[in-house]
LOGUMI-760379 format. One record per residue (C-alpha): residue number from 1; residue in one letter; y, z, x. Coordinates in steps of 0.2 Angstrom, whole numbers, m for minus. Example, Ala and Ser with C-alpha at 12.3 -4.5 7.8 and 13.67 -1.06 7.14 Angstrom:
residues 2
[1,A,[m22,39,62]]
[2,S,[m5,36,68]]
This chain:
residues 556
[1,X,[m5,452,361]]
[2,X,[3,446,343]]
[3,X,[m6,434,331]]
[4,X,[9,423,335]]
[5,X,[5,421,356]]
[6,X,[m14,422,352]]
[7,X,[m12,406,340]]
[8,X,[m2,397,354]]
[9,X,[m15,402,369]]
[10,X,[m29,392,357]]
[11,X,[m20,377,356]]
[12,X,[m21,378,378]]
[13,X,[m39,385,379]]
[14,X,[m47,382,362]]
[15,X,[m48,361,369]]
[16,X,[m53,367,385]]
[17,X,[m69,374,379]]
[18,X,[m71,363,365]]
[19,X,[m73,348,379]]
[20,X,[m87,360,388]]
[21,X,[m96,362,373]]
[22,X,[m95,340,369]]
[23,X,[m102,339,387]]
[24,X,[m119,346,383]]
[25,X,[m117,337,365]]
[26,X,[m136,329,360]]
[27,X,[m128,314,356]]
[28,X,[m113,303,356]]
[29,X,[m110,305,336]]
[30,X,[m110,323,337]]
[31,X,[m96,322,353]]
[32,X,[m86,311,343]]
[33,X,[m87,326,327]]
[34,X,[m84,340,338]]
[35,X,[m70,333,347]]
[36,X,[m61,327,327]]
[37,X,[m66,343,322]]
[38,X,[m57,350,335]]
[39,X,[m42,341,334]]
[40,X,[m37,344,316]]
[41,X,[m43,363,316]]
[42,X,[m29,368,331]]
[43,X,[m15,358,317]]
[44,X,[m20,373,308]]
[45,X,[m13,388,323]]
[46,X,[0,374,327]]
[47,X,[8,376,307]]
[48,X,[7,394,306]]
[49,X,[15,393,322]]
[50,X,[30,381,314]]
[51,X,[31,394,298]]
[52,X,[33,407,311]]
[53,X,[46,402,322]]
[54,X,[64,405,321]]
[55,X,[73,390,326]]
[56,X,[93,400,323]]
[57,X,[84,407,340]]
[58,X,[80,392,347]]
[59,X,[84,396,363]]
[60,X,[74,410,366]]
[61,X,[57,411,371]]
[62,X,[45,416,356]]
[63,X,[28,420,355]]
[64,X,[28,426,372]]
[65,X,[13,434,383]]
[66,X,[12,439,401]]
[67,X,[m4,444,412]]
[68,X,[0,447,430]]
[69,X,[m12,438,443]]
[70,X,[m6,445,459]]
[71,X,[10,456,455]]
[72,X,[14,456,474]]
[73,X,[18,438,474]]
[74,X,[24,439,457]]
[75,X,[11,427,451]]
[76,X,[7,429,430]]
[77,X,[m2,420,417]]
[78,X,[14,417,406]]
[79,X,[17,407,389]]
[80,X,[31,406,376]]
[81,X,[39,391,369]]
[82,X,[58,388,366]]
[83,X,[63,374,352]]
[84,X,[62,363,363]]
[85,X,[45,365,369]]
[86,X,[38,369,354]]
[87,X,[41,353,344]]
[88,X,[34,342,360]]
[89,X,[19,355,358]]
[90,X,[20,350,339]]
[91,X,[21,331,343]]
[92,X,[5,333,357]]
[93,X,[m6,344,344]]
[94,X,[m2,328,327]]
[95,X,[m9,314,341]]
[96,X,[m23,324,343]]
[97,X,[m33,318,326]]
[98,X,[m24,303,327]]
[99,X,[m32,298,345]]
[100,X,[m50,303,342]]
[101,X,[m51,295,323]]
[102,X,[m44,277,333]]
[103,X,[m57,278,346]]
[104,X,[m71,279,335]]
[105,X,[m75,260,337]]
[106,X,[m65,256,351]]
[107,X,[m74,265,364]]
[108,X,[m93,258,369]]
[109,X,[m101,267,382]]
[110,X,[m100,287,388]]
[111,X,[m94,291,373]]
[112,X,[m98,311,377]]
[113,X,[m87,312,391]]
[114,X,[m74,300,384]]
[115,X,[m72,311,371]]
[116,X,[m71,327,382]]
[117,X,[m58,320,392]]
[118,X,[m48,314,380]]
[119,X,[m49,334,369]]
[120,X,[m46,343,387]]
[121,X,[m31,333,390]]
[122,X,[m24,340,375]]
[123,X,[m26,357,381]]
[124,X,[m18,352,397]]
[125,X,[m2,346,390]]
[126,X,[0,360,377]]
[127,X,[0,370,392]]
[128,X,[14,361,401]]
[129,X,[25,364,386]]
[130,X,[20,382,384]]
[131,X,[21,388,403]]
[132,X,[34,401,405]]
[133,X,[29,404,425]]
[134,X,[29,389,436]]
[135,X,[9,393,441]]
[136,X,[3,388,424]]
[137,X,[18,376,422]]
[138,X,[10,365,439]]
[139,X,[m9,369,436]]
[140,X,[m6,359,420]]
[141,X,[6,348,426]]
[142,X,[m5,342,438]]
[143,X,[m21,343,428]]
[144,X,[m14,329,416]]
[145,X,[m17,318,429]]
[146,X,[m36,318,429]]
[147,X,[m41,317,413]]
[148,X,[m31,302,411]]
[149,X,[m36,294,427]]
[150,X,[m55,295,422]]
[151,X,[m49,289,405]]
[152,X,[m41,272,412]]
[153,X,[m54,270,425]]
[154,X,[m70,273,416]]
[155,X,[m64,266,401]]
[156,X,[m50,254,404]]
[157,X,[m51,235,403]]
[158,X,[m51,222,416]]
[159,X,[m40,228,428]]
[160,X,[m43,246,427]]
[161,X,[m47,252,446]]
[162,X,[m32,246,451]]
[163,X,[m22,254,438]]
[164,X,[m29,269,437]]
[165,X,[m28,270,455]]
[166,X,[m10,264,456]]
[167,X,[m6,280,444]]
[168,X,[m15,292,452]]
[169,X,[m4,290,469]]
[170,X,[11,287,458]]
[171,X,[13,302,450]]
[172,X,[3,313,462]]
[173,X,[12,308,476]]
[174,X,[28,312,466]]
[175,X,[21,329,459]]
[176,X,[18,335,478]]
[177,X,[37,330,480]]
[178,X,[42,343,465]]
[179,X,[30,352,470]]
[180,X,[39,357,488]]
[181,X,[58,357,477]]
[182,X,[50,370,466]]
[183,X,[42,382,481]]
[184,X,[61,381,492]]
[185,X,[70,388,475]]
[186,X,[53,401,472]]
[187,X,[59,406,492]]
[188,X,[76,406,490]]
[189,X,[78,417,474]]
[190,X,[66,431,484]]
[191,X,[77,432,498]]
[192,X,[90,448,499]]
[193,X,[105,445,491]]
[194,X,[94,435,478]]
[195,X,[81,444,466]]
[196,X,[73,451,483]]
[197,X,[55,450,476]]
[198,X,[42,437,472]]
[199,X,[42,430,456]]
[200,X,[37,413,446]]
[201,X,[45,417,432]]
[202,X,[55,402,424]]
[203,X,[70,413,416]]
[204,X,[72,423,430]]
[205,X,[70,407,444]]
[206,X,[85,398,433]]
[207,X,[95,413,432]]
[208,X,[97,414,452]]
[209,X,[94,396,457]]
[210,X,[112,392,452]]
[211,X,[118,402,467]]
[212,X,[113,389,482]]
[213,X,[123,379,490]]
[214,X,[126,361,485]]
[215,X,[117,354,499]]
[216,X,[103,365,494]]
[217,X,[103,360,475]]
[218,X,[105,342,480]]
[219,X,[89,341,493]]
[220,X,[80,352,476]]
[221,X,[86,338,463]]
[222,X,[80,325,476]]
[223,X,[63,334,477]]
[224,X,[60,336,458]]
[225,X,[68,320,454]]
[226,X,[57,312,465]]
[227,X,[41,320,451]]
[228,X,[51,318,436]]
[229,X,[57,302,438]]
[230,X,[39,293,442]]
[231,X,[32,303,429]]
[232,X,[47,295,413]]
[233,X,[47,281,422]]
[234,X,[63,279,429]]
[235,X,[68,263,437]]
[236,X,[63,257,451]]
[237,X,[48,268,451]]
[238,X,[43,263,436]]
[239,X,[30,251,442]]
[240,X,[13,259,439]]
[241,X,[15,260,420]]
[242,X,[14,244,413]]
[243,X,[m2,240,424]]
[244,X,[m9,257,417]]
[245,X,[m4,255,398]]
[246,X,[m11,238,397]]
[247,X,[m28,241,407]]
[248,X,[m29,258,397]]
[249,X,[m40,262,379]]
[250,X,[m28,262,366]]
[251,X,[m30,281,363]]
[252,X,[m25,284,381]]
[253,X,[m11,272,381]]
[254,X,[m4,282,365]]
[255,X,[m6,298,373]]
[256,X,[2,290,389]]
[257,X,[15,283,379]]
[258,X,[18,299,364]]
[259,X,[15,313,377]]
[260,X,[13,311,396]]
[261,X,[29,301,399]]
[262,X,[38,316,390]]
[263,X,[34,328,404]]
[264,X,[46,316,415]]
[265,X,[58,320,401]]
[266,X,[55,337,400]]
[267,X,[54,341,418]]
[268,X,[73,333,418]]
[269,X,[78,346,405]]
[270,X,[68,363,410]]
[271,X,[70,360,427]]
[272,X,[83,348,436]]
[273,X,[96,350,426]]
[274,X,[95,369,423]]
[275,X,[89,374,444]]
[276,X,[101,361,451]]
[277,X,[116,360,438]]
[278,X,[129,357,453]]
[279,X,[119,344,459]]
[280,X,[114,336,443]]
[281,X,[132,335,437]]
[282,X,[137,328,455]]
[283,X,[125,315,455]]
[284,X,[122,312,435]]
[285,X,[133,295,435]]
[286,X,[120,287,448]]
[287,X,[104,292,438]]
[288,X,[114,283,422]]
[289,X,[117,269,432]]
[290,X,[98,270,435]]
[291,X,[92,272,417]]
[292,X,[104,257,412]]
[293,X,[96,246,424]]
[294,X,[79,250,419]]
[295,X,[84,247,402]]
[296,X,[91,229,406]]
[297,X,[78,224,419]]
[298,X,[64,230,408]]
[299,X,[69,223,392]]
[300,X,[72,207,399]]
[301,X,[52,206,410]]
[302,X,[48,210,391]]
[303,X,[57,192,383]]
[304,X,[45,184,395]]
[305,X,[28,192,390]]
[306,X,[13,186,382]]
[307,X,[4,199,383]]
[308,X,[10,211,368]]
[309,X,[0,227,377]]
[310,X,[11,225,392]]
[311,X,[29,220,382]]
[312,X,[27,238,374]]
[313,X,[21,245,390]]
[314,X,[38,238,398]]
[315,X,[47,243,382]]
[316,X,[44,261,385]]
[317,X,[51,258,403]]
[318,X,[67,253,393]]
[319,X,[66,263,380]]
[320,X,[64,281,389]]
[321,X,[81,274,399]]
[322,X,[93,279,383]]
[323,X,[83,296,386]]
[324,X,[87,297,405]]
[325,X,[105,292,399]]
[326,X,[107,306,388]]
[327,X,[103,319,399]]
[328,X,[114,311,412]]
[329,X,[130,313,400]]
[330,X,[127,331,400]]
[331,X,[136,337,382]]
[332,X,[128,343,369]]
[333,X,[128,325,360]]
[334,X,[116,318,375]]
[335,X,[104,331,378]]
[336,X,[100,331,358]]
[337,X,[99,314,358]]
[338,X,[85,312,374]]
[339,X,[76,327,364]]
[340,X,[77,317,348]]
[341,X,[70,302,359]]
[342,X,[57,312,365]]
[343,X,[50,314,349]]
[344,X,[55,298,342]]
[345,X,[47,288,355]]
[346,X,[30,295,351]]
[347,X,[28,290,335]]
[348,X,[36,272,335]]
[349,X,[28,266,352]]
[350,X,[12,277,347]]
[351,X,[12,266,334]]
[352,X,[12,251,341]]
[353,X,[m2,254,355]]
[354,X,[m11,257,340]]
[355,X,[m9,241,331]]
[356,X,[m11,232,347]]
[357,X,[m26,242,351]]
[358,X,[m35,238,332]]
[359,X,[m29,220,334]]
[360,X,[m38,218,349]]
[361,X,[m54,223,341]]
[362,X,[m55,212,330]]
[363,X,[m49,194,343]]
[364,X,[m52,202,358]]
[365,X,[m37,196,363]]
[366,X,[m18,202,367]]
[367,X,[m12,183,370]]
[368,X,[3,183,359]]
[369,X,[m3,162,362]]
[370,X,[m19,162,356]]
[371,X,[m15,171,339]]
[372,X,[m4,170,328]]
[373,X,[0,170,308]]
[374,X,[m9,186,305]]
[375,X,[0,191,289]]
[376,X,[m11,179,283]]
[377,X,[m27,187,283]]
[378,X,[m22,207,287]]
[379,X,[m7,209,277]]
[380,X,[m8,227,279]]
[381,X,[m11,228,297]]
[382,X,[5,216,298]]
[383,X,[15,226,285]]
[384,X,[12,241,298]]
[385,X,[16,229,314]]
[386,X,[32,226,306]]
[387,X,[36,243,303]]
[388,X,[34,251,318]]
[389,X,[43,236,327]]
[390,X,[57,241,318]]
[391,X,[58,257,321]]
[392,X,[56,254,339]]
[393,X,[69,239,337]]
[394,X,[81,255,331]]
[395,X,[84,248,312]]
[396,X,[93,260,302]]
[397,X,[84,272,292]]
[398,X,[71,273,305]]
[399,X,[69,286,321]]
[400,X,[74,274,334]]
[401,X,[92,272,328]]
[402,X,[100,290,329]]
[403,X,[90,294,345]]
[404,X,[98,277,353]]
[405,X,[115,279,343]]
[406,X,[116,298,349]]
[407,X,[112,295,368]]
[408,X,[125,279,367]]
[409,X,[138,289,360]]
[410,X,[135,304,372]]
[411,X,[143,292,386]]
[412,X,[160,291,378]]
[413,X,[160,307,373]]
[414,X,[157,311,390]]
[415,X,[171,300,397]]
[416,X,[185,305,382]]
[417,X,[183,323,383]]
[418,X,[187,320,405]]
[419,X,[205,312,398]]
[420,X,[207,323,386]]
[421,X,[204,339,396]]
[422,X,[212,333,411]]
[423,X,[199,336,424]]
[424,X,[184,328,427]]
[425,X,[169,335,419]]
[426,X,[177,347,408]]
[427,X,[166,340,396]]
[428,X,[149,331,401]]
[429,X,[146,321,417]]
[430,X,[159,306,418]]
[431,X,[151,293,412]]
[432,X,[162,283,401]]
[433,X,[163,267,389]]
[434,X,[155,254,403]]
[435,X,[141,262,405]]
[436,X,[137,264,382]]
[437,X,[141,246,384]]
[438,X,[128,242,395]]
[439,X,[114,253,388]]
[440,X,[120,244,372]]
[441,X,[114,228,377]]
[442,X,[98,236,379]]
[443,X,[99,238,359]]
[444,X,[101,219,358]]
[445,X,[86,214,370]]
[446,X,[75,225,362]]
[447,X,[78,215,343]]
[448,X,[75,201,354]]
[449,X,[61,202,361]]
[450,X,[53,214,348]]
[451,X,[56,201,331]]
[452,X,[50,186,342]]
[453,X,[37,195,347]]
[454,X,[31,201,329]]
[455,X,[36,184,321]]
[456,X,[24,176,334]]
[457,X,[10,185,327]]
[458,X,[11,191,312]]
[459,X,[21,174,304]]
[460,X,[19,156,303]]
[461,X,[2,144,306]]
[462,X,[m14,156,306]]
[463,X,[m20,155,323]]
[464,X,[m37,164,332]]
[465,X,[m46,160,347]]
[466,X,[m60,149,343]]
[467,X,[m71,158,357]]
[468,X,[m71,177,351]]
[469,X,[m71,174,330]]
[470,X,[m76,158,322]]
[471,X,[m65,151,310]]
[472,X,[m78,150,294]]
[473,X,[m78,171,296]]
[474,X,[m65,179,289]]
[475,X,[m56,194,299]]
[476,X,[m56,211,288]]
[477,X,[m41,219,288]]
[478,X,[m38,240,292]]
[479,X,[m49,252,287]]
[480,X,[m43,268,276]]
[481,X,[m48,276,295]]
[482,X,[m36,266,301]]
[483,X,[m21,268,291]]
[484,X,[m25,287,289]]
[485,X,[m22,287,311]]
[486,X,[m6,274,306]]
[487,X,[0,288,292]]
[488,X,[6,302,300]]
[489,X,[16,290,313]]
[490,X,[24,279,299]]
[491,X,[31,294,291]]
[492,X,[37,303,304]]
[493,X,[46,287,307]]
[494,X,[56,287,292]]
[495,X,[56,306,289]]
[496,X,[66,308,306]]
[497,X,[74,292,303]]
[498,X,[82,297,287]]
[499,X,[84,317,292]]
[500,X,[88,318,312]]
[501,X,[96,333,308]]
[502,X,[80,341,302]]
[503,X,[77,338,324]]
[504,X,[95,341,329]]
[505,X,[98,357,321]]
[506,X,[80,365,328]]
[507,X,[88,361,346]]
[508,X,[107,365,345]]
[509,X,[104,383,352]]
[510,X,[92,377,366]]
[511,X,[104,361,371]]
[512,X,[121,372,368]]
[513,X,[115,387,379]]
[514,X,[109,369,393]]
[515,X,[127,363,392]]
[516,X,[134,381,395]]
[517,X,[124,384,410]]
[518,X,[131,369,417]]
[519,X,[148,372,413]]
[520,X,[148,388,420]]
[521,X,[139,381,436]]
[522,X,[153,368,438]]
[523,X,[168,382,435]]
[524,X,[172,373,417]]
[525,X,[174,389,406]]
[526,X,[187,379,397]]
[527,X,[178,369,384]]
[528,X,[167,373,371]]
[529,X,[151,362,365]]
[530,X,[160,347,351]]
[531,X,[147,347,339]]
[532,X,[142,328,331]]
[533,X,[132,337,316]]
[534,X,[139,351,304]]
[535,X,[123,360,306]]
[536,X,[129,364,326]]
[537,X,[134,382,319]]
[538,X,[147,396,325]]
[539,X,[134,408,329]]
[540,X,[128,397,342]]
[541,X,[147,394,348]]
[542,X,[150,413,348]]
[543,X,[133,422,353]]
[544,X,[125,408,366]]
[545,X,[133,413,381]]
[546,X,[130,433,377]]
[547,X,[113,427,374]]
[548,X,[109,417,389]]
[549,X,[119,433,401]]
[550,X,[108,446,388]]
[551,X,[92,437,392]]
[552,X,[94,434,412]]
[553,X,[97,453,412]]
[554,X,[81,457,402]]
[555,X,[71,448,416]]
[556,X,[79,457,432]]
């Protein structure tokens, strides 16, 4: 095993135990140092890990380790990360720190158990991003689900057995769903004619899945989708998640919000589009007309909000559409675009929860009616709220704007390259201007409801309620633990905001060698990837498709 896959196998195993140990803890202050201890110790593997990997071969699965479980049913312990993976492993490692150091005050009872949870779930995801066989891939998968249920229902607010609840058969009812879609192309590809053995293997499953028939594909997209699409949320199952975000603790509803929805997101791009790219292509104009829906429908339930917790709750339903939209296009543009808003996402919404989450221990309230005029008396807490409302509003010079702009654009991309090549799909999904335009007004409901929402609060007469902090007491503003969790998010805010390439170029071989498969799936040999950014090079023009037929081969 190299230094390199031994690194990555602490960031899954290293929370794992380190939750164990904060279980037999002698008391709560010690959990709660072990857990932060913990969390900023595994940033260390998770930057060596950065230095060492070569994004010019982004494609290719790096760090890689294999130990075979039962090689008859070609069942393995397998990790490796692509670009793409990797930088959602990167995001899940930075909110580590960031989630333990805001719950220090937040949480009030259990505080041992809160705090195992919350470190194994890190472990969990980290390995959902790193699987390179679908055995690891589902068992964490699937194990995200617990840590975060206990997390709502032990220590969520009002509400929180019914939410919890409601997400539990949501998304395990979904995941049983993917489950079956992922077992029929496991069968199918060890059938004669196929591979003709068992195997699990992620690389080797894509390589043959493209062979089934279109009926097939379409009854294994139905199957995943049915998953994936609970999990972003994707209208109209989409229901769950703003009863969970608003009855969860705020480190669960950034975790929730930075990481979990992501695996909806990911699970469209490892694994519906590359195991059903007939299907996916066939049907890709119906799930855009899906995301665009959620986007209006949601952004307009958040205009009418008081609760803020649950108008960024419904904002993410909104939000992750443009994401849904970009892998819908198909082109290169698109699929950079929802991986950019992957990322994007987790910092600006992360963000929020977080100012929503210190507000409300300090008023005791999310009633956007019962305060107000908060500049007055936290002037950095507003300066931050303003901020991240913002970046989530998509101003330019901030995160949210090339993620949205890129995933927009990917729809007429899709439609002009149709014209101009003279067949449908020659290049992307065909989608076209109607569809930009109505995601776009997505864009304007969000700066709606986003600037009324933090002129509410943060501007105009000061405004508490009476009941939870008496008026001759004046409200402290954030602590320097506070803005060190706020930090990390701000800048990453303005650093992607500013650089998107610094994103876009670490994914161009991955989304390129995505588009190709499609293309080849479809019988479009014709086109070649348009590239939005100068830093799409030739090498990966040239050398992508060699590489993608170079590594199926390696894995027969």
């Amino acid at each position: 095993m190299s230094p390199e896959s031994l690194m990555l196998l602490s960031l899954i195993f290293v929370p794992v135990i380190v939750a164990v140990l904060i279980g037999f803890a002698r008391n709560e202050k010690r959990a709660y140092h072990a857990a932060l201890a913990c969390s900023i110790l595994l940033c260390i593997p998770a930057v060596r890990l950065l230095a060492a990997f070569d994004f010019k071969q982004g494609a290719t699965a790096q760090f890689e380790h294999s130990v075979s479980w039962v090689a008859g049913l070609g069942l393995e312990f397998s990790i490796g990360t692509d670009a793409v993976s990797f930088l959602l492993i990167l995001l899940t490692v930075l909110l580590g720190p960031i989630v333990v150091l805001a719950s220090k005050t937040a949480i009030k009872t259990d505080r041992k158990m809160y705090y195992a949870w919350l470190t194994v779930l890190q472990g969990a995801m980290v390995g959902v991003f790193a699987a390179q066989d679908l055995l690891l891939f589902y068992i964490c998968f699937e194990f995200t689900l617990l840590p975060m249920f206990i997390l709502i229902r032990k220590y969520g607010s009002t509400n929180r057995i019914a939410a919890s609840t409601k997400f539990f058969l949501y998304t395990f009812t979904g995941s049983m769903m993917t489950l079956a879609g992922l077992v029929y192309v496991v069968w199918f590809v060890a059938q004669d004619g196929q591979l003709g053995r068992w195997t699990l293997d992620i690389a080797v499953l894509t390589h043959y899945a493209g062979n089934m028939s279109m009926t097939e594909q379409g009854w294994v997209l139905a199957a995943m989708l049915a998953g994936f699409a609970v999990k972003v949320p994707l209208f109209p199952v989409h229901t769950w998640l703003p009863l969970a975000h608003t009855e969860a603790p705020t480190a669960g509803s950034v975790i929730l919000a930075g990481v979990l929805l992501k695996l909806g997101t990911y699970g469209f791009y490892r694994f519906a589009i590359p195991l059903a790219p007939e299907a996916f292509f066939e049907y890709a104009p119906a799930i855009a007309v899906l995301s665009i829906i959620g986007i209006i429908y949601a952004g307009l339930i958040c205009w009418v909000q008081d609760d803020i917790k649950k108008l960024v709750a419904y904002s993410s339903v909104s939000h992750l559409g443009f994401c849904i939209l970009g892998l819908a296009a198909l082109n290169v543009t698109g699929l950079s675009g929802s991986i950019l808003y992957m990322l994007s996402h987790g910092f600006s919404t992360g963000g929020l929860f977080l100012m929503i989450g210190f507000m409300y221990e300090r008023y005791h309230t999310r009633d956007m009616n019962t305060v107000g005029g908060l500049a007055s008396k936290m002037p950095v807490w507003a300066t931050f709220m303003v901020f991240f409302a913002m970046a989530s509003v998509g101003l330019p010079g901030l995160n949210g704007f090339p993620s949205e702009l890129l995933c927009l654009i990917s729809a007429f991309q899709s439609d002009a390259a149709w014209n101009a090549a003279g067949e449908p799909g020659a290049w992307g999904a065909s989608l076209g201007p109607w569809f930009a335009v109505f995601a776009g007004t997505g864009m304007v409901i969000a700066a709606m409801y986003l600037l009324y929402m933090v002129g509410k609060i943060c501007f105009g007469p000061y405004r508490e309620p009476a009941d939870y902090h008496p008026h001759d007491e004046l409200p402290t503003d954030l602590s320097l633990r506070e803005i060190a969790t706020l930090t990390p998010l701000a800048i990453g805010c303005i650093l992607f905001g500013l650089q998107p390439t610094l994103l876009l170029d670490a994914v161009s071989e991955p989304v390129n060698n995505t588009v190709r498969l499609v293309e080849r799936a479809n019988g479009i040999e014709s086109s070649s990837a348009p590239n939005l950014y100068e830093s799409v090079n030739d090498h990966a023009e040239d050398h992508g498709e060699e590489h993608n037929d170079h590594g199926g081969a390696s894995h027969d």
